[in-house]
C-alpha angles and dihedrals in degrees: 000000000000124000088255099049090049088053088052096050081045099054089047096056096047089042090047086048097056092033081063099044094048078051085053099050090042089054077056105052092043099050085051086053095047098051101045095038117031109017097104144344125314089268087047099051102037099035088239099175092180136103118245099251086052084063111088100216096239087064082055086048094054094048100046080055092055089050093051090048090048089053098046081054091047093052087044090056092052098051085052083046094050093045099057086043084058093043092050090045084057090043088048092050103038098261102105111129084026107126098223092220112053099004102234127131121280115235102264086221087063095041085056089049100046109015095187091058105135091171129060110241094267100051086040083056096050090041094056089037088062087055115106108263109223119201097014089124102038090067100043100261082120098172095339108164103254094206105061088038078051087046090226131150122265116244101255084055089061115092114205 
């Protein structure tokens, strides 16, 4: 095997490495999640000892926040959770580094940066511009262009 070819192996190993730790330290997260959060009822999970006329409703309010917010990480997780399987799925079946939209290679800066990148930048930008965007109106954007507020190219700007 060649210099180059030796770097690459290399590479792989050190990327599916890191790729398995970050899916060590999610299992983490989520079980932790999973414990303090949704392991039983309300009166379970937050030691309330208390009979329900002794709650004043804003503390069930608040709770019921904490568990919301709990639920949004946890889905969060599991979308970090979804994107290394699939980086490792791509590592497992030589397309890693393989944008999945245009198949062209991913920048290898990017790949050092975010080694679970399946899209090249400009695909990963028009994927998170479709997003909802929550919020947007509530602060006066109204139907701002994201992507000059962004400052990003316009498509006909990119090169493939």
């Amino acid at each position: 095997m060649g210099k180059k070819a030796d770097g690459l192996e290399r590479f792989k190993r050190e990327t599916r490495q890191r790729l398995q730790q970050e899916m060590e330290r999610i299992e983490g997260l989520k079980k932790g999640i999973e414990r303090s959060t949704f392991s039983g009822d309300q009166e379970d999970v937050y030691g309330e000892l208390t009979t329900t006329s002794d709650i004043h409703p804003a503390d069930y309010g608040t709770e019921t926040h904490f568990r919301e917010l709990d639920l949004t990480i946890k889905q969060m997780i599991e979308e970090r959770e979804k994107e290394i399987q699939r980086a490792l799925s791509h590592l497992d079946h030589d397309q890693y580094g393989i944008c999945e939209v245009c198949g062209q290679p991913i920048d290898p800066e990017r790949l050092k940066a975010r080694p679970d990148a399946t899209l090249c930048i400009y695909h990963q930008r028009q994927k998170e511009l479709s997003k909802p965007r929550y919020g947007y109106g509530d602060r006066g954007y109204g139907d701002a262009d994201v992507s000059s507020v962004l400052g990003i190219e316009e498509e006909e700007e990119y090169e493939h």
